[in-house]
Backbone bond lengths (Angstrom), bond angles and torsions (degrees), N, CA, C in turn:
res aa  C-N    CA-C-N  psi(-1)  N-CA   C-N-CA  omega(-1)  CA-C   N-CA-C  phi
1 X - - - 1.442 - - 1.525 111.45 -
2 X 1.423 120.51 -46.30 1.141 113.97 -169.74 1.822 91.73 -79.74
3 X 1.092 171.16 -25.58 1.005 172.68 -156.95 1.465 88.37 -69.71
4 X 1.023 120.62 -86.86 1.768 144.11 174.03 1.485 99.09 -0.97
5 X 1.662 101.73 -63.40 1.342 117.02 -140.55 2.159 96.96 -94.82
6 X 1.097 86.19 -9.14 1.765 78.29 167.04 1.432 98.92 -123.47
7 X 1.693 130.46 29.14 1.255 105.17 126.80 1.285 117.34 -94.37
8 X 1.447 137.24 -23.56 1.188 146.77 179.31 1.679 90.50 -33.61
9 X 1.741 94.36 -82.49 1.069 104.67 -175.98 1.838 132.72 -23.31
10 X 1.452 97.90 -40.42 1.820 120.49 -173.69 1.684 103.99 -67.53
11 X 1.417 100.92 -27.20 1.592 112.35 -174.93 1.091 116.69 -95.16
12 X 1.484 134.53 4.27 1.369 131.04 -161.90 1.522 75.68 -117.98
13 X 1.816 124.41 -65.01 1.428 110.43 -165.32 1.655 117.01 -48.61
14 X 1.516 112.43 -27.74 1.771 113.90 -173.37 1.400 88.16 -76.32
15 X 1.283 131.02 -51.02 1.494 127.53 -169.51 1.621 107.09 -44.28
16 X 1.409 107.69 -62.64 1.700 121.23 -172.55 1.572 112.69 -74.59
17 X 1.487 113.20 1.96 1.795 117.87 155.00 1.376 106.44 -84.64
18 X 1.779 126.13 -35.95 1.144 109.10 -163.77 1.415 93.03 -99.42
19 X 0.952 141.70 -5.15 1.943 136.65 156.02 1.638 108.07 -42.40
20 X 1.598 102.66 -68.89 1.229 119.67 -173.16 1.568 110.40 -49.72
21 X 1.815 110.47 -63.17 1.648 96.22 165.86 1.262 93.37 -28.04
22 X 1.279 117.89 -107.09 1.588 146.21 -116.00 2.231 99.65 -53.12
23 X 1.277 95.57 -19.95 1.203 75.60 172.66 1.721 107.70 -112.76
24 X 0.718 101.92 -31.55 2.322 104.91 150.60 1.413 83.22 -19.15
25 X 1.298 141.00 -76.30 1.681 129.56 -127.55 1.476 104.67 -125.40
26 X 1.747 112.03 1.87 1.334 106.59 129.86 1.245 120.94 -57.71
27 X 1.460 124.01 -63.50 1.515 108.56 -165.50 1.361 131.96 -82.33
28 X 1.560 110.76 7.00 1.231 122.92 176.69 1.546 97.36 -117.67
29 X 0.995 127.29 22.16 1.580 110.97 166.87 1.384 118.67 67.43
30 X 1.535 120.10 13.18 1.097 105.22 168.85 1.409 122.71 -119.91
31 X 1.640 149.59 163.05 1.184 125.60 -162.98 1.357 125.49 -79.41
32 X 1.211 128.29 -177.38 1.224 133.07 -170.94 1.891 102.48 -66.82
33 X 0.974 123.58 -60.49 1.184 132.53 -170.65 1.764 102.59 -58.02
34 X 1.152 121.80 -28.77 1.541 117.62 176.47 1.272 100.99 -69.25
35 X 1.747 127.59 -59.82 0.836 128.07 -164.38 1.006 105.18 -87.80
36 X 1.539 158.66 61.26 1.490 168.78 50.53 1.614 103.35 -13.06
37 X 1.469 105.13 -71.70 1.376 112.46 171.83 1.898 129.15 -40.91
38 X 1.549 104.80 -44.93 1.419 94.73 170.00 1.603 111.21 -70.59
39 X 1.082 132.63 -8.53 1.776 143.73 166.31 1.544 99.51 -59.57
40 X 1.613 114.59 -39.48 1.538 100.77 -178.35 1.537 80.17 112.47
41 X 0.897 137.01 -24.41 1.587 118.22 -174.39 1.946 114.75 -90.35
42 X 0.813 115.11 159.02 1.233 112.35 176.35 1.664 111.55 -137.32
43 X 1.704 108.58 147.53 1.383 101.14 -170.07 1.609 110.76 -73.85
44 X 0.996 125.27 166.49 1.418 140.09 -173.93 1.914 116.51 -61.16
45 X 1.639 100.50 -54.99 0.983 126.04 138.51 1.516 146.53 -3.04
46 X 1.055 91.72 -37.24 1.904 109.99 172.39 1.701 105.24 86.26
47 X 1.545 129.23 -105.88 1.615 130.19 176.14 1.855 89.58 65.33
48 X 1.537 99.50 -169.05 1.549 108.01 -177.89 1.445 114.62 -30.71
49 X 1.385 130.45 -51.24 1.319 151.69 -154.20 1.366 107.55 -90.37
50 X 1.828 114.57 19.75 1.347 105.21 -154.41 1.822 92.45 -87.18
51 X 1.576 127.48 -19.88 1.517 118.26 -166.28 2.067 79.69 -63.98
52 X 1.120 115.45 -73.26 1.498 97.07 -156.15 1.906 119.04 -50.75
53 X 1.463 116.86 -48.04 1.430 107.64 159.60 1.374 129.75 -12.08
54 X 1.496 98.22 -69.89 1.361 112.40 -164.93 1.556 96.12 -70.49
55 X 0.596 140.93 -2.81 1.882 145.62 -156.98 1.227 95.28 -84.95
56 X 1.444 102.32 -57.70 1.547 115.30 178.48 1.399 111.05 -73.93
57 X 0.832 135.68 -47.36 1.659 146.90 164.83 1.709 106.67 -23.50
58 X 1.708 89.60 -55.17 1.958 83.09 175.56 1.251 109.59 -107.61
59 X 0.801 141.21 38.10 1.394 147.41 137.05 1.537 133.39 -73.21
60 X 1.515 94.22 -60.25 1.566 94.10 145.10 1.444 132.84 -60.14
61 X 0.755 116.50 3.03 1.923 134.55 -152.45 2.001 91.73 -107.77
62 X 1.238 93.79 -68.12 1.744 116.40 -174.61 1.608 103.88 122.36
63 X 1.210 113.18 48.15 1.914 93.77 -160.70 1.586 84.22 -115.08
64 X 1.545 112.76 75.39 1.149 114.84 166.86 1.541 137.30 -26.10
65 X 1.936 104.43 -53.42 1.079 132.52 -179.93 1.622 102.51 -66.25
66 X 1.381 123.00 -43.42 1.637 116.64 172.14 1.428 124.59 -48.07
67 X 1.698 81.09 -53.86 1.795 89.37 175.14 1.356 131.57 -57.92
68 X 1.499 103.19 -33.59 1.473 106.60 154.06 1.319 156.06 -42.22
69 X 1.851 96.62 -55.14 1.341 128.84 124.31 1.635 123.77 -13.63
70 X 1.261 90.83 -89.84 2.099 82.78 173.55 1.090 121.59 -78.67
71 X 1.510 147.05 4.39 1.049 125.40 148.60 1.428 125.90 -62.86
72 X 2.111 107.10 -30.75 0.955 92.19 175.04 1.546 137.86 -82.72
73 X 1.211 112.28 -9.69 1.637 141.67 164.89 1.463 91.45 -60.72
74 X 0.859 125.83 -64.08 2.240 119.22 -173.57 1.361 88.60 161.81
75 X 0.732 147.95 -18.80 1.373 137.88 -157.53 2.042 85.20 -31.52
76 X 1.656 107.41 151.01 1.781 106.96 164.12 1.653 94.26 -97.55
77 X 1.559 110.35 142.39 1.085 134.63 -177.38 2.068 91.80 -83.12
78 X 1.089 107.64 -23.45 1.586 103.37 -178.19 1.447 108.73 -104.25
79 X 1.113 128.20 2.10 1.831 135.68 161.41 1.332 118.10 -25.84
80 X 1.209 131.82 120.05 1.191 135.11 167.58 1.429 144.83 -92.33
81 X 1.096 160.72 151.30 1.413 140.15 -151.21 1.625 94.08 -117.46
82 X 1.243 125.41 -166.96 1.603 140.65 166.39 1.571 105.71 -51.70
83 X 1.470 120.84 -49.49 1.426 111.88 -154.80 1.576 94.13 -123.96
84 X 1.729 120.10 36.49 1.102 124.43 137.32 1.931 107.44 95.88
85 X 1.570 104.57 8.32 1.113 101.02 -175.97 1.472 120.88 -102.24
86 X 1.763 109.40 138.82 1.695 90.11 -168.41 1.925 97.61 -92.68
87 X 1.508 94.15 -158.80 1.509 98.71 -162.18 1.867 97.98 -53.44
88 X 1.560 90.90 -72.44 1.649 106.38 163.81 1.251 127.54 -20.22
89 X 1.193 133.26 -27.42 1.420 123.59 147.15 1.434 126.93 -81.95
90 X 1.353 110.31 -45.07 1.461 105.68 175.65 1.351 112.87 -55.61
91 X 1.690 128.12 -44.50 1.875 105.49 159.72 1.107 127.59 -54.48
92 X 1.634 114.27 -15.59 1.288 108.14 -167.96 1.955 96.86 -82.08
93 X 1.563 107.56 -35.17 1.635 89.42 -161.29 1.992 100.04 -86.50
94 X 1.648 114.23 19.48 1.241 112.18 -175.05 1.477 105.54 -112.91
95 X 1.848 101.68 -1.48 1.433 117.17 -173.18 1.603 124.16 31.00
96 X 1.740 88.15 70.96 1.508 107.95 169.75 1.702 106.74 -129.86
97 X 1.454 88.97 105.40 1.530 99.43 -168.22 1.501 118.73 -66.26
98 X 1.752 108.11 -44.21 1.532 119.58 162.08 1.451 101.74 -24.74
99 X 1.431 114.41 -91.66 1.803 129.33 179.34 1.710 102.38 -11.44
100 X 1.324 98.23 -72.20 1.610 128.13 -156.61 2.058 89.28 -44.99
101 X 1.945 96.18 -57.24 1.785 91.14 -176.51 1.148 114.94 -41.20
102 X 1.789 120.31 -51.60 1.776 122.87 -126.76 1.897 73.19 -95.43
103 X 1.047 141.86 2.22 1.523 126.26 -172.79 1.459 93.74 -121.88
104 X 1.467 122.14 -39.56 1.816 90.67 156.58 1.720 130.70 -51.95
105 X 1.687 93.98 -46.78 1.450 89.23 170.91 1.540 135.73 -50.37
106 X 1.564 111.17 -17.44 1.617 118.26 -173.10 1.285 96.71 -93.23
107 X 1.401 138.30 -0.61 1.354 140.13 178.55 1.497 117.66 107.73
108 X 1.399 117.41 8.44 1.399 117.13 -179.33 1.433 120.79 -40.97
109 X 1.274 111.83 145.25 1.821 93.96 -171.76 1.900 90.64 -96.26
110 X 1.607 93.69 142.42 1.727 109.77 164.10 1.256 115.49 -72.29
111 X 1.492 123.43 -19.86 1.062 94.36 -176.85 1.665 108.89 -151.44
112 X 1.220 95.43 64.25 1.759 133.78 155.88 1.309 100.14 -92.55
113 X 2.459 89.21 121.07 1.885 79.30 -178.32 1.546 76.55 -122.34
114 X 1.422 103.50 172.41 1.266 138.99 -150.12 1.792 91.48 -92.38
115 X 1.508 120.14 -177.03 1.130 121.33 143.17 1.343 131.67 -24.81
116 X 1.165 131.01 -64.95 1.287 141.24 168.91 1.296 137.73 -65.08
117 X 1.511 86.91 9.87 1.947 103.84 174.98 1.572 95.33 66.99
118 X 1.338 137.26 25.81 1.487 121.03 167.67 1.376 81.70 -116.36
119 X 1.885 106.41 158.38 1.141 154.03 -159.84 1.863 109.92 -135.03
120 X 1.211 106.33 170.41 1.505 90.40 167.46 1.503 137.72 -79.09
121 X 1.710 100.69 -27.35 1.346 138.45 165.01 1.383 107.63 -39.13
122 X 1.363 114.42 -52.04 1.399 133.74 -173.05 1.522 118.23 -79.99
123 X 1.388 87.06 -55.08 2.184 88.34 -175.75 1.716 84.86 -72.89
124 X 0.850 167.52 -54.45 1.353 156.62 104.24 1.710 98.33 76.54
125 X 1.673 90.52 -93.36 1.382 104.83 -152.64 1.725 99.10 -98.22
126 X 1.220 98.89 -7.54 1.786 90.32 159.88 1.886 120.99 -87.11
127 X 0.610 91.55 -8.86 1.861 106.57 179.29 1.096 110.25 -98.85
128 X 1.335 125.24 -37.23 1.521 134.35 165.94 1.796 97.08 100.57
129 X 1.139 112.70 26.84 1.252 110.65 173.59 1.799 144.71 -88.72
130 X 1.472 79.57 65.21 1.707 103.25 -165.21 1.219 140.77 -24.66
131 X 1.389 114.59 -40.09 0.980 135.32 -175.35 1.775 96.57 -79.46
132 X 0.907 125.71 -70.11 1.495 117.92 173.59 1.789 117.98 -51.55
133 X 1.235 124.23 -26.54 1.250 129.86 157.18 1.647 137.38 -47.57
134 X 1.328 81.92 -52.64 1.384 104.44 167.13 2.341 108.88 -82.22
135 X 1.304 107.24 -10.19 1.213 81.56 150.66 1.603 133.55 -126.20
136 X 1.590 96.73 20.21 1.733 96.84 158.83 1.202 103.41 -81.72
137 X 1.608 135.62 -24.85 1.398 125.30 -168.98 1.244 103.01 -66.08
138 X 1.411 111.09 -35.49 1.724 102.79 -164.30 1.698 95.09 -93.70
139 X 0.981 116.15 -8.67 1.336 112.09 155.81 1.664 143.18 -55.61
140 X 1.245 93.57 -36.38 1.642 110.23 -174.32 1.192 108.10 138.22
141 X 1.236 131.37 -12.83 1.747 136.55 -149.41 1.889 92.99 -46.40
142 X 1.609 98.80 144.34 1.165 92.15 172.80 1.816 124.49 -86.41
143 X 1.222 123.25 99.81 1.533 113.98 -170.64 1.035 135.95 -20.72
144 X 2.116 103.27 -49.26 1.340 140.91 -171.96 2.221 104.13 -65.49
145 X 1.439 92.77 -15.67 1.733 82.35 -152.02 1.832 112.64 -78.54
146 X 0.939 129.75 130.45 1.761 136.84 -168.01 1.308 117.70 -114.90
147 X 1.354 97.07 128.85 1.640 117.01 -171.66 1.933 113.07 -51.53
148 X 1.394 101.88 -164.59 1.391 92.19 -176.88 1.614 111.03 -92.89
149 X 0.987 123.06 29.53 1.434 146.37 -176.58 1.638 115.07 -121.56
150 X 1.175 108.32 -22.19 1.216 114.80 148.86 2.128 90.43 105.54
151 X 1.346 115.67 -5.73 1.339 107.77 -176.03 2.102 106.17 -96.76
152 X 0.819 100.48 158.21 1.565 122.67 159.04 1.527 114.95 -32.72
153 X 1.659 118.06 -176.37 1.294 114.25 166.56 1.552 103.56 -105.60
154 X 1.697 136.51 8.83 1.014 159.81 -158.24 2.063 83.26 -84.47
155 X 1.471 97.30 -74.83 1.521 115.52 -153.74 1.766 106.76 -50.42
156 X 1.678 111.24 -55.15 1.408 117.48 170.35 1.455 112.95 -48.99
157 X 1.271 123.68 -29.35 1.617 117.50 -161.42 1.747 92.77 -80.40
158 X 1.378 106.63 -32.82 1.541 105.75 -145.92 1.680 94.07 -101.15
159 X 1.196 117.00 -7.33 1.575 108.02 167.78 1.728 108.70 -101.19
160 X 1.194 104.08 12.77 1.946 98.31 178.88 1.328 115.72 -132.53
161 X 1.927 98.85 7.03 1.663 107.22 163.45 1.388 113.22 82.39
162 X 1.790 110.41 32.32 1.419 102.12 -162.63 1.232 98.66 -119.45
163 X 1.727 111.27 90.21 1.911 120.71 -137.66 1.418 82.08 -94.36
164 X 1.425 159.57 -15.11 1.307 131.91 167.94 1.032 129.08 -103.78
165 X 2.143 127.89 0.68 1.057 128.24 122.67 2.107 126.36 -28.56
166 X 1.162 84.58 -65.89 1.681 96.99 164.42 1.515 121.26 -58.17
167 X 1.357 114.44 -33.36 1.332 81.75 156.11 1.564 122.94 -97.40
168 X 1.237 114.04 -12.51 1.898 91.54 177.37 1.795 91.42 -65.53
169 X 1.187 130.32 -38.00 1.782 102.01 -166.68 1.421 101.14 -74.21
170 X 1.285 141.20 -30.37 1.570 130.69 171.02 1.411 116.12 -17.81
171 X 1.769 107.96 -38.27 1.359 118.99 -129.25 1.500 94.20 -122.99
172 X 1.358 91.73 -1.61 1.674 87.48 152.05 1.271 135.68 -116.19
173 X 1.573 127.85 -135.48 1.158 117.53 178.27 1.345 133.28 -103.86
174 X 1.614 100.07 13.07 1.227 137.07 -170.70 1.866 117.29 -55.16
């Protein structure tokens, strides 16, 4: 129950950011999608905001070489989508580790969580996706940081049988 009720909760605050845009750019005349965008979020969609969109678009995708591409055009390596996810997670929950490297390397943060209180660190070690796990750790990932359930990336790995996720976090300081 309480699980439920702090996503409810997770959905009303993203809901009542995109109210606030949307009426932000009512009263300044500008559209809804800008004023999403000055929030830091960008629509899914592409429009002005399409270099960061699409950023995420191929990231989840695996189009390494794209992502490359728009970062080097401007794309922001910290861009956010509607439901709060940056590029770095969306490879992470499409588990494309290539992606996941070349956007740690541009400075992506590990442990920017999305709407849903997951991070990459996290969808990480709940997916069992090791190879990207093992590079938020060496990233900085924060050990201490807990999903929207309130557990670790320890607890997801170890209730979905994902025994060598569990052990690289054993083996830390987690």
């Amino acid at each position: 129950m309480a699980a439920s009720a702090a996503f409810v909760a997770a959905r009303r605050r993203l809901l009542a950011r995109l109210a606030q845009g949307v009426a932000a750019g009512a009263a300044t005349g500008v559209g809804a999608a800008a004023a999403v965008r000055a929030q830091g979020r960008v629509p899914e969609s592409g429009g002005p905001g399409g270099r960061d969109a699409a950023l995420i678009r191929a990231a989840a995708a695996g189009d390494a070489a794209e992502v490359a591409r728009l970062l080097g055009d401007g794309a922001s390596v910290g861009a956010r989508d509607l439901r709060g996810r940056t590029a770095l997670l969306a490879a992470t929950d499409a588990n494309q580790p290539a992606v996941a490297r070349a956007l740690i390397a541009a400075g992506a943060d590990v442990n920017a969580q999305d709407a849903q209180r997951d991070s990459a660190f996290l969808l990480a070690g709940a997916r069992g996706h090791v190879e990207i796990l093992r590079m938020t750790i060496a990233a900085g990932a924060d050990l201490k940081s807990r999903n929207r359930y309130g557990g670790t990336a320890l607890i997801p790995a170890c209730h979905y049988g994902h025994v060598e996720a569990v052990r690289v976090l054993l083996q830390t300081a987690i």
